[in-house]
PyMOL CGO cylinders between C-alpha atoms (Angstrom):
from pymol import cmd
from pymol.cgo import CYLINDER

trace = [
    CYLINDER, -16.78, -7.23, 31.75, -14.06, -4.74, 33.20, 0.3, 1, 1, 1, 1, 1, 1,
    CYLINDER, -14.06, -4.74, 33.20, -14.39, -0.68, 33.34, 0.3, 1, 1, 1, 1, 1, 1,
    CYLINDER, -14.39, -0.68, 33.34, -11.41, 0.85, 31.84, 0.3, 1, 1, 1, 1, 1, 1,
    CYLINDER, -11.41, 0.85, 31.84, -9.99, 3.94, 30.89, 0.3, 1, 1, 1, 1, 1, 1,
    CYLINDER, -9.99, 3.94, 30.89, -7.59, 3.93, 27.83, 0.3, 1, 1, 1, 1, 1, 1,
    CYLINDER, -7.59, 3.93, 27.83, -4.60, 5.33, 28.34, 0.3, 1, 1, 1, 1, 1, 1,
    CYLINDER, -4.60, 5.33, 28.34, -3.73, 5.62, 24.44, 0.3, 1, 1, 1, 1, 1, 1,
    CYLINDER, -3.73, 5.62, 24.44, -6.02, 5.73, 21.28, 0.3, 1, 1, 1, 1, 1, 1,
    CYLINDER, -6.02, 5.73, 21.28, -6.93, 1.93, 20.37, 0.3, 1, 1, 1, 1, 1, 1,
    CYLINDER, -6.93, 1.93, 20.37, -9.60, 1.41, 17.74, 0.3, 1, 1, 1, 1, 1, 1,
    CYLINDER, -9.60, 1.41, 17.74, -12.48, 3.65, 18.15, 0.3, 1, 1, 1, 1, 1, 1,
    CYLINDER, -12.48, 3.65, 18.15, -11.19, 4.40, 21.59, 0.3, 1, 1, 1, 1, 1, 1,
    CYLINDER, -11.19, 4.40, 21.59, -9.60, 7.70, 22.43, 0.3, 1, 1, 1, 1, 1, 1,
    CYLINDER, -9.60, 7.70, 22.43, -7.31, 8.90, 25.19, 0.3, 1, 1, 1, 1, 1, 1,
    CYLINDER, -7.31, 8.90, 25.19, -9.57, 8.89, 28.68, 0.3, 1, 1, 1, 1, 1, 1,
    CYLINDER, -9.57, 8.89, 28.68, -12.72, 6.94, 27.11, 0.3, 1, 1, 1, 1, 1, 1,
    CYLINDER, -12.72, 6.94, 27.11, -14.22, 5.06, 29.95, 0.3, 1, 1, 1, 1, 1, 1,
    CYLINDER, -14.22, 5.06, 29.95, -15.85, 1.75, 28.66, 0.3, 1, 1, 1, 1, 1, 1,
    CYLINDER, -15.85, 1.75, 28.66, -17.05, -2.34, 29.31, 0.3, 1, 1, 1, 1, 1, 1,
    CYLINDER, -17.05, -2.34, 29.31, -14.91, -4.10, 27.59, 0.3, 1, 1, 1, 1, 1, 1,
    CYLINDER, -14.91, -4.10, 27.59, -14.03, -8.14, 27.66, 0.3, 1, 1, 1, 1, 1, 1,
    CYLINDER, -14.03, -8.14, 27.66, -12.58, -9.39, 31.60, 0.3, 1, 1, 1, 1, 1, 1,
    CYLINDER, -12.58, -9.39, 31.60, -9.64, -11.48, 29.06, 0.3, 1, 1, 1, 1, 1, 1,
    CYLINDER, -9.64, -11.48, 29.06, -9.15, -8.28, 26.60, 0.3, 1, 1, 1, 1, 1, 1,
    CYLINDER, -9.15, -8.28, 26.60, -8.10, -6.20, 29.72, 0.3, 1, 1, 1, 1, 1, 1,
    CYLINDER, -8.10, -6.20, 29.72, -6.17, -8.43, 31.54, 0.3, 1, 1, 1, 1, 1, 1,
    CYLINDER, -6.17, -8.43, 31.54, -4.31, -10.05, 28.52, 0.3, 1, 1, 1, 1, 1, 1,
    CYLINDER, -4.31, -10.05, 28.52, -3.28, -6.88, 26.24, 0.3, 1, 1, 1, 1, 1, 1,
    CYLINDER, -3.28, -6.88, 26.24, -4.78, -3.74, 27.53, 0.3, 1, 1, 1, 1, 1, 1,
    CYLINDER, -4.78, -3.74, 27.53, -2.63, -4.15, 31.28, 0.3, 1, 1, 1, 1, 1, 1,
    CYLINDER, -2.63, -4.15, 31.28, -0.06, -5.62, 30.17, 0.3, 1, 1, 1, 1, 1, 1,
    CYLINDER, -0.06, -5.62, 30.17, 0.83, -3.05, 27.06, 0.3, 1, 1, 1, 1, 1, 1,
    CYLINDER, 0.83, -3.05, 27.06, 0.00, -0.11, 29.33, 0.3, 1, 1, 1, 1, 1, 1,
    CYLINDER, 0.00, -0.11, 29.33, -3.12, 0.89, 26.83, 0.3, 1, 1, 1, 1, 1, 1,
    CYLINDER, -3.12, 0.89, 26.83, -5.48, 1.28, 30.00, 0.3, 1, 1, 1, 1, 1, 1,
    CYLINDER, -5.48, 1.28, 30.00, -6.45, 1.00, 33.58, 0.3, 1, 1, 1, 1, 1, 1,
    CYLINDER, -6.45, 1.00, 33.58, -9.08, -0.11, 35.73, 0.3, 1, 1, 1, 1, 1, 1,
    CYLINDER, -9.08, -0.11, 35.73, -11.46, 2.36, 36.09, 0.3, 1, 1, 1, 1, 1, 1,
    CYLINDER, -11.46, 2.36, 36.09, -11.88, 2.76, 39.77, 0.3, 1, 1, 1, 1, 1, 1,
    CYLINDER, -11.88, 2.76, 39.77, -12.68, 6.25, 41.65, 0.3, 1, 1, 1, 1, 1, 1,
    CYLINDER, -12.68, 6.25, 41.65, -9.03, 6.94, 42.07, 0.3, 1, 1, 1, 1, 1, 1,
    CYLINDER, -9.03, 6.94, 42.07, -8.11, 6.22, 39.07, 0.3, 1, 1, 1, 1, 1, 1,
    CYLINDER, -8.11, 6.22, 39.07, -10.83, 8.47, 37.66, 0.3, 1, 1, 1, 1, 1, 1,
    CYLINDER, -10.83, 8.47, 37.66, -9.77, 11.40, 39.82, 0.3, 1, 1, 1, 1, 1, 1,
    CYLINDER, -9.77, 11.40, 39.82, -6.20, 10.88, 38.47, 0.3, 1, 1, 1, 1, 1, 1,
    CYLINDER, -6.20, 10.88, 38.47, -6.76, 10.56, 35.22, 0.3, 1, 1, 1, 1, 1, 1,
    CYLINDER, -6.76, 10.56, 35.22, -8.64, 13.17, 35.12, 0.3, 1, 1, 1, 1, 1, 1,
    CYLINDER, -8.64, 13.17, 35.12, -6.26, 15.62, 36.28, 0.3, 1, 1, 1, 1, 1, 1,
    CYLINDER, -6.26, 15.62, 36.28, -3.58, 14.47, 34.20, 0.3, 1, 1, 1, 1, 1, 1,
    CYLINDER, -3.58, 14.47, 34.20, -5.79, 13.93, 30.98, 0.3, 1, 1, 1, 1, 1, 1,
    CYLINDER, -5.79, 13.93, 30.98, -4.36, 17.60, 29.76, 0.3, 1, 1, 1, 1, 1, 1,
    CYLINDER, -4.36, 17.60, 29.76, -0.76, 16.41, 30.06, 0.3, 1, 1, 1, 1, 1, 1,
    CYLINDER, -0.76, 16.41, 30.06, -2.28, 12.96, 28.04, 0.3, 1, 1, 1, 1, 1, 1,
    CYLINDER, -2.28, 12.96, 28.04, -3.79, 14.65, 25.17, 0.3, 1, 1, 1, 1, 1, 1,
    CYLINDER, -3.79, 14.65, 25.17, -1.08, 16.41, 24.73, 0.3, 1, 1, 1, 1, 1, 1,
    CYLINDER, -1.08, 16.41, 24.73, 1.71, 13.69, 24.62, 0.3, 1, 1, 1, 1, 1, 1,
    CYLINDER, 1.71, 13.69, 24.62, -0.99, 11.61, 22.34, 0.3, 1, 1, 1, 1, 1, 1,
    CYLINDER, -0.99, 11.61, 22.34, -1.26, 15.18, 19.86, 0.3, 1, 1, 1, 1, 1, 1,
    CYLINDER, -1.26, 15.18, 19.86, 2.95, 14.76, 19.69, 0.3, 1, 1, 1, 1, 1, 1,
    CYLINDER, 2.95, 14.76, 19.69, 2.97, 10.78, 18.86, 0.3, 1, 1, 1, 1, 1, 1,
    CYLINDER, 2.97, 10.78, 18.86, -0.06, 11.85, 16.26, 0.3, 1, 1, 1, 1, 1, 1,
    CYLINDER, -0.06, 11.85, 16.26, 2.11, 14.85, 14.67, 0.3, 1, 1, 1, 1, 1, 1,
    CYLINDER, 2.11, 14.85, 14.67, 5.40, 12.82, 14.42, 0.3, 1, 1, 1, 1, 1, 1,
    CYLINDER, 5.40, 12.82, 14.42, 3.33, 9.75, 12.69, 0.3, 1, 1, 1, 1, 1, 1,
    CYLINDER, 3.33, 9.75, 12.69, 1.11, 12.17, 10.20, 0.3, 1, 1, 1, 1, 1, 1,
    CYLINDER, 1.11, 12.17, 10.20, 5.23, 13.91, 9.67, 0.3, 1, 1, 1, 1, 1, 1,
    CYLINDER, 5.23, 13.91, 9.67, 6.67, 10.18, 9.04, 0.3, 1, 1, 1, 1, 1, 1,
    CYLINDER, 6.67, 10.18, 9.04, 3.33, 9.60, 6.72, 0.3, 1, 1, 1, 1, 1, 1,
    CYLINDER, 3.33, 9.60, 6.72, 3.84, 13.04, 4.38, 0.3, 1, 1, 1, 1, 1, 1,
    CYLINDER, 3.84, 13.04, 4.38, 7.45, 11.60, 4.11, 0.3, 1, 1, 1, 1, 1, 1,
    CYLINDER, 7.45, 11.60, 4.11, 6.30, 7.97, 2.93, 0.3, 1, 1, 1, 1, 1, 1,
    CYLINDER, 6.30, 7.97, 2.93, 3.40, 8.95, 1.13, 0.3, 1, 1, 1, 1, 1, 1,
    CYLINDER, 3.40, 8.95, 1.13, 3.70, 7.99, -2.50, 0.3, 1, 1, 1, 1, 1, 1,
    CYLINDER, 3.70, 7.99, -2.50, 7.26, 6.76, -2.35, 0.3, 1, 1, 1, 1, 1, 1,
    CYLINDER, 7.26, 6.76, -2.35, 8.03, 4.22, -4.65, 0.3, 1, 1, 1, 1, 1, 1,
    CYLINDER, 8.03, 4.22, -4.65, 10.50, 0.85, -3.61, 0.3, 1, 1, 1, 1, 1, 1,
    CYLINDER, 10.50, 0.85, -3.61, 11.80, -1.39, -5.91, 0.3, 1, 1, 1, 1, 1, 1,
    CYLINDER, 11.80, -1.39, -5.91, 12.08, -5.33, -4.74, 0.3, 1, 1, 1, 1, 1, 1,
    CYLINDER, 12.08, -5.33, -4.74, 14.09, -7.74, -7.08, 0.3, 1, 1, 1, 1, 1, 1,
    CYLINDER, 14.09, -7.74, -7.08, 12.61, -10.87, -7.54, 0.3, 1, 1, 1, 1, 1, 1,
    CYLINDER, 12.61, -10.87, -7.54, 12.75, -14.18, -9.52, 0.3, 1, 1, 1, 1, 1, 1,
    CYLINDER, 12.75, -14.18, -9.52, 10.38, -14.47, -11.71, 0.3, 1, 1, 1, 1, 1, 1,
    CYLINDER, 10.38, -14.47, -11.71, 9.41, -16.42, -14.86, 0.3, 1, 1, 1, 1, 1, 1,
    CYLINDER, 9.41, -16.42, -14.86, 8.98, -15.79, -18.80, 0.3, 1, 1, 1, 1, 1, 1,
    CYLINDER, 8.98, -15.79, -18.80, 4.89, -14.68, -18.24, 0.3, 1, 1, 1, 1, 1, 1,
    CYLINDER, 4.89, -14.68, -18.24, 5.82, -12.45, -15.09, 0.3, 1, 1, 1, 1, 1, 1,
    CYLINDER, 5.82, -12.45, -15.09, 4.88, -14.58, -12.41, 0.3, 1, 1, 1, 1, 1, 1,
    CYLINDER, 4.88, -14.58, -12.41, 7.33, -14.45, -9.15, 0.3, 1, 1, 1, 1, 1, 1,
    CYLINDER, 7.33, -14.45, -9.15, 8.44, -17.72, -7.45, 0.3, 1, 1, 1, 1, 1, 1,
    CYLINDER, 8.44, -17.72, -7.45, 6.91, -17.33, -4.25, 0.3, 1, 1, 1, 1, 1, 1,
    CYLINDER, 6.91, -17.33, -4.25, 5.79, -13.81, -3.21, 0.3, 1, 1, 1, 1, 1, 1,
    CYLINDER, 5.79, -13.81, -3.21, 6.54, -10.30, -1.89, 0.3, 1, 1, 1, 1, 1, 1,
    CYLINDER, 6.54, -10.30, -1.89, 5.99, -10.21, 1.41, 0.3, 1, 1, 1, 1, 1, 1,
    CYLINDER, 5.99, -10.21, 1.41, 5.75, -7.43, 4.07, 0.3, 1, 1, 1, 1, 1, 1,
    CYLINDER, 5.75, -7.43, 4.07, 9.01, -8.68, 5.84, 0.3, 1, 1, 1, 1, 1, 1,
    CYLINDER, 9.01, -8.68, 5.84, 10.72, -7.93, 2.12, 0.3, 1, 1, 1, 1, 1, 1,
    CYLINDER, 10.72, -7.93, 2.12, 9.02, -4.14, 2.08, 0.3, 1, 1, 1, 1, 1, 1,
    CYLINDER, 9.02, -4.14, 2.08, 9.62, -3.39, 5.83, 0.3, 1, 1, 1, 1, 1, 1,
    CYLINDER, 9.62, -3.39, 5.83, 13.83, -4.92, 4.99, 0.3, 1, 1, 1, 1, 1, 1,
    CYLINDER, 13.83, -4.92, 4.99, 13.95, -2.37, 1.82, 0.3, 1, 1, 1, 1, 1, 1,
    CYLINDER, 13.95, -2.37, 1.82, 11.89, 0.58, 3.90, 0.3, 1, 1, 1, 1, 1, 1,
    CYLINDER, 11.89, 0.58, 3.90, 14.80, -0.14, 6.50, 0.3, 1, 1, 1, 1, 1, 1,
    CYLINDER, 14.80, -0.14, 6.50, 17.52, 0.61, 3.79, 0.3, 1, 1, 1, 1, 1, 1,
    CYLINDER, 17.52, 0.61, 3.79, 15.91, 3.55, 3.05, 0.3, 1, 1, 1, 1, 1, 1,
    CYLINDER, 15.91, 3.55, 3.05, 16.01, 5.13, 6.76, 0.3, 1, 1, 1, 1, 1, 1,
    CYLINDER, 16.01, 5.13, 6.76, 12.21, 4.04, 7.47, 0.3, 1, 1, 1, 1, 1, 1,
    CYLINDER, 12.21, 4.04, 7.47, 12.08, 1.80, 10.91, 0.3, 1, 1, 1, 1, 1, 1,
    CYLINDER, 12.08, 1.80, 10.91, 8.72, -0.05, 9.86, 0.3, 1, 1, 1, 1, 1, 1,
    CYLINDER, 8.72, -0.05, 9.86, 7.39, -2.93, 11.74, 0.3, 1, 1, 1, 1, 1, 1,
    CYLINDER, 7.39, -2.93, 11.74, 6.55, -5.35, 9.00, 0.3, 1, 1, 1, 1, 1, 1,
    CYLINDER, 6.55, -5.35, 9.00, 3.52, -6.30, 11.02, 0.3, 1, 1, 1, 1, 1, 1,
    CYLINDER, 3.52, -6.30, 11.02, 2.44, -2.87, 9.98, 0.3, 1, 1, 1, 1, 1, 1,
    CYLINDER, 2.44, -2.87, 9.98, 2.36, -3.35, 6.06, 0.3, 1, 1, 1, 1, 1, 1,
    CYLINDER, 2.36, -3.35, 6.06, -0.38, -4.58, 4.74, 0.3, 1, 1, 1, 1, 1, 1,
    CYLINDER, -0.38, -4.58, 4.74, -1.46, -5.09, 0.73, 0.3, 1, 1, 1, 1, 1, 1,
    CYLINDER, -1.46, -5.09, 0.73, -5.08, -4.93, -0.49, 0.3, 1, 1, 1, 1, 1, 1,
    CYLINDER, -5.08, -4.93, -0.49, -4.50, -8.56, -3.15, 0.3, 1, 1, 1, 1, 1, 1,
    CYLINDER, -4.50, -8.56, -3.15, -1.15, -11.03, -3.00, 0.3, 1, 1, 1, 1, 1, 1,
    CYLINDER, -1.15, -11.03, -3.00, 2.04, -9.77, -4.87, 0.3, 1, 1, 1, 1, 1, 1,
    CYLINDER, 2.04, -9.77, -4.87, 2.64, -12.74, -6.99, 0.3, 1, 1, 1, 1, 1, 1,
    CYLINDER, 2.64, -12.74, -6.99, 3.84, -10.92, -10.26, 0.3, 1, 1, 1, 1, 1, 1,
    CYLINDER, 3.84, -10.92, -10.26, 6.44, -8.60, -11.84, 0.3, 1, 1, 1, 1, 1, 1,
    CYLINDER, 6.44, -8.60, -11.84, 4.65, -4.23, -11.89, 0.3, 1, 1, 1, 1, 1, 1,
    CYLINDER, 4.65, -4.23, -11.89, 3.37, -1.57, -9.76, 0.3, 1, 1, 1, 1, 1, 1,
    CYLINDER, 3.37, -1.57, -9.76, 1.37, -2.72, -6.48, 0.3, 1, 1, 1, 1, 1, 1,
    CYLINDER, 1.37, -2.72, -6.48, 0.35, -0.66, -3.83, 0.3, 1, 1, 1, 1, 1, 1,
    CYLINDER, 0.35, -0.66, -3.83, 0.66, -1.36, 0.00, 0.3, 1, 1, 1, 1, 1, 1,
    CYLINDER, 0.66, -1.36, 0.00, -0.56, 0.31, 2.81, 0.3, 1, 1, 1, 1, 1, 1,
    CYLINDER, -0.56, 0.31, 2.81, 1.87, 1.09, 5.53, 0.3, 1, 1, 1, 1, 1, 1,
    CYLINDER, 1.87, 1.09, 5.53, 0.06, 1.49, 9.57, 0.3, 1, 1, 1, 1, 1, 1,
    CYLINDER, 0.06, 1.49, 9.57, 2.11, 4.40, 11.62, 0.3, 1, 1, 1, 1, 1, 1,
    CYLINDER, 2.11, 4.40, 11.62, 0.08, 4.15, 14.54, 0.3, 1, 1, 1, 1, 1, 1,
    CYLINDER, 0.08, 4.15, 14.54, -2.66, 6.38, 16.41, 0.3, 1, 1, 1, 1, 1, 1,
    CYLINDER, -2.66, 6.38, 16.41, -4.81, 5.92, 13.44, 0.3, 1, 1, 1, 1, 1, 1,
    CYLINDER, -4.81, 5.92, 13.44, -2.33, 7.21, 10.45, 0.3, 1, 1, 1, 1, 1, 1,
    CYLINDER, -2.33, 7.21, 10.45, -1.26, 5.18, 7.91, 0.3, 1, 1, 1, 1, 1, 1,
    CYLINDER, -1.26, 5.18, 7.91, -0.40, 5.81, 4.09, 0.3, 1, 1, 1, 1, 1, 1,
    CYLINDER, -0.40, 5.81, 4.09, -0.06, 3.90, 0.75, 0.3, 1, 1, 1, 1, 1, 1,
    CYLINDER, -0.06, 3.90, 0.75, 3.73, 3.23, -0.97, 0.3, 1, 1, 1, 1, 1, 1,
    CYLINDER, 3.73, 3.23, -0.97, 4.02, 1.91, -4.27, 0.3, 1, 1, 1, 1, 1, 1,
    CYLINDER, 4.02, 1.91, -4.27, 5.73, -1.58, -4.61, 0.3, 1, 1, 1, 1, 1, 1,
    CYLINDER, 5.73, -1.58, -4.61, 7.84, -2.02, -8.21, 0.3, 1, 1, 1, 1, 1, 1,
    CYLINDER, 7.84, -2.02, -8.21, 8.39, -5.64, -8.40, 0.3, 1, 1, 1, 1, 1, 1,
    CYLINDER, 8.39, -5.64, -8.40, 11.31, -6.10, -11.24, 0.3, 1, 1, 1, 1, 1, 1,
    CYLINDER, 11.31, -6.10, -11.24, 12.59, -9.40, -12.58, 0.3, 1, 1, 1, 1, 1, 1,
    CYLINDER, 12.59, -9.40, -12.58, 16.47, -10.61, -10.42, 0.3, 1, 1, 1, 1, 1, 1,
    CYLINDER, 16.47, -10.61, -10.42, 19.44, -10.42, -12.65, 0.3, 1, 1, 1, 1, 1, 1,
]
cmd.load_cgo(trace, "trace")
């Protein structure tokens, strides 16, 4: 186990939170993404002094995500798809296809960041929930219409 002191909000781990967590986990992702540091005495000191300026750029990145999620909130994209005589698709919807039509409409969504609660396998309504970061996400409504 490693001392750190996150840098960003990860999880249930805020901006200056000092904790244990896995030697690999640090080393592997945490470093090398720039989400934390070692927590040494200097370190401590410096963060410390510049956790103000932190919070403040991490309050921003929330505001513009909770801004991007009032704009996505409830909107409604329509995927054309094959599909046969009872409704069911050949193949599925997947997040690539909603994070391709989000990108037509102006919204630069990682498709990594879409996630829906069952499978699209048929024609209707489905939700899916799209991840904006620093703990904000929002639902979109999927309308999954038969290819002409």
């Amino acid at each position: 186990m490693v001392r750190v002191i996150f840098l960003e909000n990860i999880e249930n781990n805020k901006v200056g939170d000092i904790k244990n967590v896995p030697d690999g986990y640090a080393r592997n992702y945490l470093f090398k993404k720039n989400l934390a540091v070692l927590a040494t005495d200097k370190e401590v000191t410096k963060i410390e002094a510049r956790m103000s300026k932190i919070q403040k750029e991490e309050g921003r990145r929330v505001a513009e995500a909770e801004k991007l999620a009032e704009k996505l909130a409830g909107k409604k994209i329509k995927l054309e798809m094959q599909a046969g005589d009872e409704g069911k698709l050949f193949g599925s919807v997947t997040n690539r296809d909603v994070a391709e039509k989000l990108a037509e409409m102006g919204f630069e969504i990682d498709k990594a960041n879409i996630e829906f609660p069952e499978s699209i396998k048929e024609k209707g309504e489905h939700m899916a929930h799209v991840k904006l970061g620093h703990g904000v996400g929002t639902d979109i409504i999927v309308e999954v219409v038969q290819a002409v």
